[in-house]
C-alpha positions as CSV (number, residue, x, y, z in Angstrom):
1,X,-121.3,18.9,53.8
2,X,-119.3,22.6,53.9
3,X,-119.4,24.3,51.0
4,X,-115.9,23.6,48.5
5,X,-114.4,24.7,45.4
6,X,-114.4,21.5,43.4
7,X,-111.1,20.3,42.4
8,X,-110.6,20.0,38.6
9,X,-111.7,23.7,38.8
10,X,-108.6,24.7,41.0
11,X,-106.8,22.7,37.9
12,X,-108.5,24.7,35.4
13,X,-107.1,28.2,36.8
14,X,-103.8,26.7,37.6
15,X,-102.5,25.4,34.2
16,X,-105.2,24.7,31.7
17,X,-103.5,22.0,29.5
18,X,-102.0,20.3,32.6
19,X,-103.1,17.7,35.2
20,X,-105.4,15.7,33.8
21,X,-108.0,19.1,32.2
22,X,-107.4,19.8,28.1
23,X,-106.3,23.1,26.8
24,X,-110.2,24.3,26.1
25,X,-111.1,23.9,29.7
26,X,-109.9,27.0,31.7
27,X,-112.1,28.9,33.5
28,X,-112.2,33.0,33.5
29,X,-114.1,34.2,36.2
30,X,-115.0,37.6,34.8
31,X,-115.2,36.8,31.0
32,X,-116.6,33.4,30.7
33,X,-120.1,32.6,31.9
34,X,-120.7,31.7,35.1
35,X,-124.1,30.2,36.2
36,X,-125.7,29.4,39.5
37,X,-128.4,26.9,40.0
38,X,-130.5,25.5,42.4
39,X,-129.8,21.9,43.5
40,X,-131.9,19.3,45.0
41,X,-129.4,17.3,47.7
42,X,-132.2,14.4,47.6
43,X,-131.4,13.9,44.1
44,X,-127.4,14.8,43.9
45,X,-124.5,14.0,46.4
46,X,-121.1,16.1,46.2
47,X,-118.1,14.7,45.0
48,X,-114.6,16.1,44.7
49,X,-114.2,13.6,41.8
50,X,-117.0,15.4,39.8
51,X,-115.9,17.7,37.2
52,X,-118.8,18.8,34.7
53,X,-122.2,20.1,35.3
54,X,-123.3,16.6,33.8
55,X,-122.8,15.6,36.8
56,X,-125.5,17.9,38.5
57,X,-127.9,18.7,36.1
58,X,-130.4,16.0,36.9
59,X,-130.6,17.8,40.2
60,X,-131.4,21.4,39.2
61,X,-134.7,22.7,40.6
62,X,-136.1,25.9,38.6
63,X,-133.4,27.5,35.9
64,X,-129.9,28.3,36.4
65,X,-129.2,32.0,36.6
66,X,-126.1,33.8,35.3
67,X,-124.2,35.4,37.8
68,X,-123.8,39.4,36.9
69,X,-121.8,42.3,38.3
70,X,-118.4,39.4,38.5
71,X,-115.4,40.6,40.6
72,X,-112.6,39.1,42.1
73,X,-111.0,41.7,44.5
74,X,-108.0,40.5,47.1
75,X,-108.5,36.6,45.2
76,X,-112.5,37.1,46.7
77,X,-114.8,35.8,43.6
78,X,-117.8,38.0,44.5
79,X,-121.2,38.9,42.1
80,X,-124.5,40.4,41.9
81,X,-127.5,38.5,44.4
82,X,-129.3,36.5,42.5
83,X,-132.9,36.3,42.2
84,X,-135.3,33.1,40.9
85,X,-138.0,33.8,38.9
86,X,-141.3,31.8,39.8
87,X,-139.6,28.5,41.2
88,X,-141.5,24.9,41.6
89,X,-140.4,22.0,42.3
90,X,-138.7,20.1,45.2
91,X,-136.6,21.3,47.7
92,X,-133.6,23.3,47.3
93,X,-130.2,23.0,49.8
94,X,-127.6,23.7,47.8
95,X,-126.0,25.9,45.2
96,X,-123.7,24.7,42.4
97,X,-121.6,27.4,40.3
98,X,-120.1,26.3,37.0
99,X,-119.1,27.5,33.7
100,X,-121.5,27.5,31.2
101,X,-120.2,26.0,27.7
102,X,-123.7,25.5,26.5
103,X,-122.8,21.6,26.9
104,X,-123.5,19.6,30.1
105,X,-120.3,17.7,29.8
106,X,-117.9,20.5,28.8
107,X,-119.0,22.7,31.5
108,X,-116.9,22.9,34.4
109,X,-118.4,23.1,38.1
110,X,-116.7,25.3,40.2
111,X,-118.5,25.4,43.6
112,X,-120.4,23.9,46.1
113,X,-122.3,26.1,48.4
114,X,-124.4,24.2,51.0
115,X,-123.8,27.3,53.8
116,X,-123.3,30.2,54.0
117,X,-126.1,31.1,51.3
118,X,-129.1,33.4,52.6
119,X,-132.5,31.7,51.8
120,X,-131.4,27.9,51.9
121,X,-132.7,25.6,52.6
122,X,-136.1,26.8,50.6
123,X,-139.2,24.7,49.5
124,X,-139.7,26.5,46.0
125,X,-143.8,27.3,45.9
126,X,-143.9,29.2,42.6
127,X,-142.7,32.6,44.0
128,X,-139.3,34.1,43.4
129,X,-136.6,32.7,45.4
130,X,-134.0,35.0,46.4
131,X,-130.3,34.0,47.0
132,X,-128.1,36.6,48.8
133,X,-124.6,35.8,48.9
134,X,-122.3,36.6,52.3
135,X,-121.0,40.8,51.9
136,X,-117.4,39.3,51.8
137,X,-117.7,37.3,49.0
138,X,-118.6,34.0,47.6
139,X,-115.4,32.2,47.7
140,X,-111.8,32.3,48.2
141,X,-109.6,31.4,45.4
């Protein structure tokens, strides 16, 4: 898998409202919040089709992390590193980005980031694990 920029979420910026997303569902980059999490491939397989975070969840290893210091420069989304406090569990190979509602099925995923992320793959062993994203940005909108 490459990393992607899940579907409904290129809806949600387009024309909330519109093709097939309600009115409630855009997504703001810099105002809403955004959250990274750790993700388990084992236990969760990408899909274009997926469109909320209940999707994923099942698959998180550790806690998701909100993303800080939020720009997009040039149409670049770009943010702060992030940095996992004390991680166990299973494995880790990818990264999922969505919009945090504070409800599993309201919040949109944005992106899939299976390369291109320093530190992954990683085998969490109750240190901090340390996710340092590519100096040109995370993604391309």
């Amino acid at each position: 898998m490459a990393n992607a920029i899940y579907n409904k979420a290129k809806y949600k910026w387009m024309a909330p409202g519109t093709l097939g997303t309600t009115s409630g569902d855009s997504i703001d980059l810099l105002d809403d919040t955004i959250k990274i999490a750790l993700i388990d491939t084992g236990t969760y397989t990408f899909s274009q089709t997926h469109e909320y975070w209940s999707s994923a969840s099942s698959a998180i290893v550790g806690t998701a992390a909100t993303l800080a210091s939020k720009t997009v420069t040039d149409n670049v989304f770009d943010a702060a590193d992030v940095t996992f406090s004390s991680v166990t569990g299973v494995s880790v190979e990818a990264l999922i980005i969505y919009k945090d509602t504070g409800t599993g099925a309201t919040s949109p995923l944005i992106a899939y980031i299976d390369v291109a992320a320093s530190g992954l793959p990683v085998t969490p062993n109750g240190n901090n694990i340390d996710i340092q994203f590519n100096a040109s940005g995370i993604f391309a909108l």
